[in-house]
C-alpha positions as CSV (number, residue, x, y, z in Angstrom):
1,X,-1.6,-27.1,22.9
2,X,-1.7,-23.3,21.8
3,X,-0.9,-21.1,25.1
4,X,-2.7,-17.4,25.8
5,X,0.4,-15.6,24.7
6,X,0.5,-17.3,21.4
7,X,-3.6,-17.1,20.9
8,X,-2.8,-13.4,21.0
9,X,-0.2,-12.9,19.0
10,X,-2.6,-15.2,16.4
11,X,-5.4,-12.3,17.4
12,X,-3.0,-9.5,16.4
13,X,-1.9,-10.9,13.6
14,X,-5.6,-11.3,12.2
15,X,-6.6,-7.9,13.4
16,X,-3.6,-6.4,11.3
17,X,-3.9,-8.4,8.5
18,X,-8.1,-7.6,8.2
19,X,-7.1,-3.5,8.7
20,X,-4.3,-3.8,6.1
21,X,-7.0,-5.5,3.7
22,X,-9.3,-3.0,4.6
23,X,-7.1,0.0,4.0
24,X,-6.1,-1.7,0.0
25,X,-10.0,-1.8,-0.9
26,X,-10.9,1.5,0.4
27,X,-7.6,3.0,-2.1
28,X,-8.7,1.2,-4.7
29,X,-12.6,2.3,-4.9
30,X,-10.8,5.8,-4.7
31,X,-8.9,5.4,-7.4
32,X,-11.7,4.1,-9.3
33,X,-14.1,7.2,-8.7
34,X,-13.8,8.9,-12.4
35,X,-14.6,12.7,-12.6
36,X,-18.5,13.9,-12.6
37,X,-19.7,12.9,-16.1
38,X,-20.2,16.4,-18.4
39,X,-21.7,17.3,-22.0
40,X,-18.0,16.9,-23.6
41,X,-15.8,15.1,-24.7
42,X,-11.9,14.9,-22.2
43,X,-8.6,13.1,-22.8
44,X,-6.8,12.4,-19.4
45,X,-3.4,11.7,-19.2
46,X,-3.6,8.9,-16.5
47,X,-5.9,6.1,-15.3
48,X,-10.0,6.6,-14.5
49,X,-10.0,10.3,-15.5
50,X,-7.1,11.5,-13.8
51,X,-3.8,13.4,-14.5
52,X,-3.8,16.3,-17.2
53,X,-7.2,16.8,-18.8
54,X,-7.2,17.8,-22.8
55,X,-11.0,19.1,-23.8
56,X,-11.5,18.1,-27.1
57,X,-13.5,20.0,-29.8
58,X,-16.3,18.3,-30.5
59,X,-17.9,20.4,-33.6
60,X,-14.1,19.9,-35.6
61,X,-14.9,16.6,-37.4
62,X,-12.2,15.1,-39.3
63,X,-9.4,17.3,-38.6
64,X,-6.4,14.7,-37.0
65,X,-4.9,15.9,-33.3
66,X,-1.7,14.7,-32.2
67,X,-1.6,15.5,-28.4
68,X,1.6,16.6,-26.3
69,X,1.0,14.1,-23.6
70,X,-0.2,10.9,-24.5
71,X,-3.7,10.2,-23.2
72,X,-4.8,6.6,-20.8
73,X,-8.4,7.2,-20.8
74,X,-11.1,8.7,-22.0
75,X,-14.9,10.4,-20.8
76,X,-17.3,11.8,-23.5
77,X,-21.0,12.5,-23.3
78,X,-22.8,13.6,-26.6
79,X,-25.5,12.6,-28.9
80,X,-23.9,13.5,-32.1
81,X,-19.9,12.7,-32.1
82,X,-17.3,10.4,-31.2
83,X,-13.5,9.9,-30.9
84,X,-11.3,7.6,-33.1
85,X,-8.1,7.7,-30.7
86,X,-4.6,6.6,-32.5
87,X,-1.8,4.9,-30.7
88,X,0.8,6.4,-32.6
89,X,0.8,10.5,-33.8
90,X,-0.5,11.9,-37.2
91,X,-3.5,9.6,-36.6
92,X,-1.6,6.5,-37.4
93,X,-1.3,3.1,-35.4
94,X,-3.8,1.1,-33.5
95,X,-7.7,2.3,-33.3
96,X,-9.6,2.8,-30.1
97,X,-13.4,4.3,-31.2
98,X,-15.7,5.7,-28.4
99,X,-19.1,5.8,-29.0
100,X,-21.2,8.4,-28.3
101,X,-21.3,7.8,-24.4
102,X,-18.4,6.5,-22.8
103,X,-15.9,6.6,-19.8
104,X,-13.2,4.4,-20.2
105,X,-9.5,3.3,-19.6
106,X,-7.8,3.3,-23.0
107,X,-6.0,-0.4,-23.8
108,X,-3.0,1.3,-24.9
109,X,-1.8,4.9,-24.8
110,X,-3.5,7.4,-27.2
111,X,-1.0,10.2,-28.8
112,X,-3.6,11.1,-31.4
113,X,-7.4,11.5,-32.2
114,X,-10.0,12.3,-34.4
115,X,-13.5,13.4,-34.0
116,X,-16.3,11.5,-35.8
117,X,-19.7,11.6,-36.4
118,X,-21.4,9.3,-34.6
C-alpha cells in the first residue's frame, strides 16, 4: 500500500513533469511564429524566417544570385514573380520553386536563386 510521503513525491513528480511539458510547447509555437508577411520577396538564413535576412529583387528576372550565406527558408508575397532556389552556387544543384505566395522552410539549404515569372 502507497504511503502519504510517497503519494507526494508521485504529486511532485507529475506537477514537474506537466510544467516541463508545458514550458517545450510554449518554445516551440515561438519558434514557429515567422515574420509579419510583406509585399517582397526574403531569404533567411535560419529556420521559420529567422537569422540573416537577404531581400531579393524581384523586377531582376533571370539574372542567377549566388548568396554569401546559404539561405533555410524562404517568405515571398507577389502576384507577378517567383524564386527558383538552387542547392549548390551558380544556380546549379537541386531545385526548390516558390510560387507566387509562400512562407516556407527550405528541404535543403539554398546558396543560389533565380527570379522567375510566375
Amino acid at each position: 500500500m502507497f504511503t502519504p510521503s510517497t503519494k507526494l513525491r508521485s504529486t511532485a513528480a507529475a506537477v514537474t513533469m506537466a510544467a516541463a511539458l508545458v514550458g517545450l510547447g510554449a518554445r516551440a509555437a515561438n519558434a514557429a511564429d515567422w515574420p509579419t508577411l510583406k509585399e517582397g520577396a526574403y531569404l533567411y538564413s535560419d529556420i521559420t524566417g529567422a537569422g540573416t535576412v537577404t531581400k531579393v529583387d524581384l523586377g531582376e528576372f533571370g539574372t542567377c544570385h549566388t548568396l554569401s550565406k546559404s539561405a533555410l527558408s524562404v517568405q515571398i508575397v507577389t502576384g507577378s514573380a517567383s524564386l527558383e532556389l538552387y542547392s549548390g552556387a551558380d544556380c546549379t544543384g537541386g531545385t526548390w520553386a516558390s510560387g507566387t505566395l509562400a512562407q516556407a522552410n527550405l528541404p535543403r539549404a539554398a546558396l543560389s536563386y533565380r527570379v522567375v515569372p510566375a
